[in-house]
C-alpha positions in Angstrom: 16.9 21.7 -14.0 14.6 24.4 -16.1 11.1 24.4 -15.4 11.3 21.8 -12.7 8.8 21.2 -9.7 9.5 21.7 -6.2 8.6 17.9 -5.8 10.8 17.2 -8.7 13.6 19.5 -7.4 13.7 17.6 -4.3 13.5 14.2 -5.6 15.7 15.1 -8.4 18.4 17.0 -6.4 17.8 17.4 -2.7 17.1 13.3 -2.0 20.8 12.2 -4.2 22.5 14.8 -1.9 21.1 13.7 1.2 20.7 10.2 0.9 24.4 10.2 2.3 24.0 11.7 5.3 21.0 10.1 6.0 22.3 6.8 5.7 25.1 7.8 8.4 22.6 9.0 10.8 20.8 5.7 10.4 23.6 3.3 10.5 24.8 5.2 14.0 21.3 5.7 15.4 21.1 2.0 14.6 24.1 1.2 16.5 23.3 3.6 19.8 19.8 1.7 20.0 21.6 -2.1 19.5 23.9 -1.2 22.7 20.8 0.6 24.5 21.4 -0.7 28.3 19.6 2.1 30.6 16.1 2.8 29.2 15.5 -1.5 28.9 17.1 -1.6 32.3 14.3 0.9 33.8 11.4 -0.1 31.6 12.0 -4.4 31.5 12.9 -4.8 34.7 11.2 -8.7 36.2 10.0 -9.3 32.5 12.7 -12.3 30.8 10.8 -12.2 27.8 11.4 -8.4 27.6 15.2 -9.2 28.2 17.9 -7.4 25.4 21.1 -8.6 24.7 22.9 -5.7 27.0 20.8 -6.9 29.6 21.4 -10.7 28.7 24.9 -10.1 29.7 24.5 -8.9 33.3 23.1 -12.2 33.9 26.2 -13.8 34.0 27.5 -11.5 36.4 27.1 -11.3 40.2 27.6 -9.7 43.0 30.9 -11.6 44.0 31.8 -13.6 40.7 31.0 -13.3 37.0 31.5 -15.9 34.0 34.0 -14.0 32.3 34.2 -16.8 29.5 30.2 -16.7 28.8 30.1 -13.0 28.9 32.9 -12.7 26.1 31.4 -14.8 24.1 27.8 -13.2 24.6 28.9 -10.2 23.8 30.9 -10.8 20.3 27.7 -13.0 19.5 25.5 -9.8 20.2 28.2 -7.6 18.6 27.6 -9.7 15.0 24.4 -7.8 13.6 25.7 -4.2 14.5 29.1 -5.3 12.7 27.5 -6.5 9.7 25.2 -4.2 9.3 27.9 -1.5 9.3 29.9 -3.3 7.0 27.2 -3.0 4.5 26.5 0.5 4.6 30.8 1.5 5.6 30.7 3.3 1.9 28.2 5.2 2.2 28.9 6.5 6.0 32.2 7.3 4.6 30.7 9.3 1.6 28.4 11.1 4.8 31.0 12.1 6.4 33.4 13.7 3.4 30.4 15.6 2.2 30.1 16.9 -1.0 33.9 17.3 -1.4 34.8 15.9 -5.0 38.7 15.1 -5.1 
């Protein structure tokens, strides 16, 4: 790496060694912001076209019953695109998290 740039160095040796952990960051900061209940819940509230799927599935809960059947099947539907997605990328969040330990 002789005679290299510092825009070279880092997308020449920096980027490769981070790409890992950056892809692990992303997968779970993808995941956190799927199940995100609280911050819709306070900013969506009387908007159904605002509604997310954590908030979809209080809707089939009340105060003295709840659809236990609908909301089981709500929530593996909304589960789907967090599972695949992590799936995809499983490789490389294991490679984040083992580092740069060769074995």
């Amino acid at each position: 790496m002789d005679g290299v740039s510092r825009i070279g160095f880092f997308w020449r040796m920096l980027l490769p060694l981070a790409r890992p952990g950056m892809v692990t960051v992303g997968v779970l900061a993808f995941i956190a912001s799927w199940n995100a209940y609280l911050l819709p819940l306070l900013l969506l509230t009387g908007d159904p076209r605002g509604m997310t799927l954590p908030l979809g599935i209080t809707t089939f809960q009340g105060q003295y019953a709840s659809a236990t059947t609908l909301i089981m099947a709500y929530t593996s539907l909304a589960m789907i695109p967090a599972l695949v997605f992590f799936l995809l990328m499983e490789r490389r969040i294991v490679d984040g998290l083992t580092g740069a330990v060769k074995g």
